[in-house]
N, C-alpha and C positions, 0 to 999 in steps of 0.2 A: 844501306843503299848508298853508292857511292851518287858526287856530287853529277849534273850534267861535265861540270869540265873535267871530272874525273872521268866518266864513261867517256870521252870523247878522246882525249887524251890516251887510256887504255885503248879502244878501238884505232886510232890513226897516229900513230908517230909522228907525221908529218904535223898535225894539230896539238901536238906534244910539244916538237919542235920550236910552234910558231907562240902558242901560251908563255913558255918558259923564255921566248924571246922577249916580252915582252912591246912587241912590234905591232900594235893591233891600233886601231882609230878608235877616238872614243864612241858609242855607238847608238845607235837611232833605237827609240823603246818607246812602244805603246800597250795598252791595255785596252783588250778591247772584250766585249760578248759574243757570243756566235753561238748559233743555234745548230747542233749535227745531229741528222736523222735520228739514229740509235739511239744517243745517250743524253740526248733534248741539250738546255742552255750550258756553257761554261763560260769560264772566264781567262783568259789567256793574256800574257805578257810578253809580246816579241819582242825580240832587241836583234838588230843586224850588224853583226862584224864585220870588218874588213880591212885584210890584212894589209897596214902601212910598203909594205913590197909588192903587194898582187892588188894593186885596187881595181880590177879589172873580175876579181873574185868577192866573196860573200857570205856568211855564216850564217844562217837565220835560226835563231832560237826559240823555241816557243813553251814558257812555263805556267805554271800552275804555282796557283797559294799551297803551300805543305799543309796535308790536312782538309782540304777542303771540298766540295762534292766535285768541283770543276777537277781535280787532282784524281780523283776517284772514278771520275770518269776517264779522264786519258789512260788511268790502268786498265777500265776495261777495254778501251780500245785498241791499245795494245795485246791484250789476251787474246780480242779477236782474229787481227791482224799476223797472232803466232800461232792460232788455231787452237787457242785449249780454253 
């Protein structure tokens, strides 16, 4: 499984573009809990980009520990959200 910057990077040229710039602000990150309907507690890590040329724009990323229930749960939500 490719990294998040790699899926993003494949998905948007422009986000290819702006990686390999190396143009980006260092970036705001927290850990937080959240409870969602379905798939009960996880535990998530955002962090917001924003591109040193566009800061008028915003990247918000949101991961999971590798391995972990909170991880395990974004794939089902993911399954759901693609239908299978």
């Amino acid at each position: 499984m490719a990294s998040p910057v790699g899926q993003l990077s494949i998905a948007s040229p422009e986000f290819a573009a702006l990686w390999s710039d190396h143009r980006v602000r260092p970036c705001e990150a927290d850990t937080y809990r959240l409870r969602h309907p379905p798939v009960g507690e996880l535990t998530v890590t955002q962090q917001v980009l924003v591109p040193a040329r566009s800061p008028e724009e915003s990247l918000i990323l949101a991961t999971t520990e590798e391995g972990s229930n909170s991880q395990d749960a974004l794939v089902l939500l993911r399954g759901q959200q693609q239908g299978t």
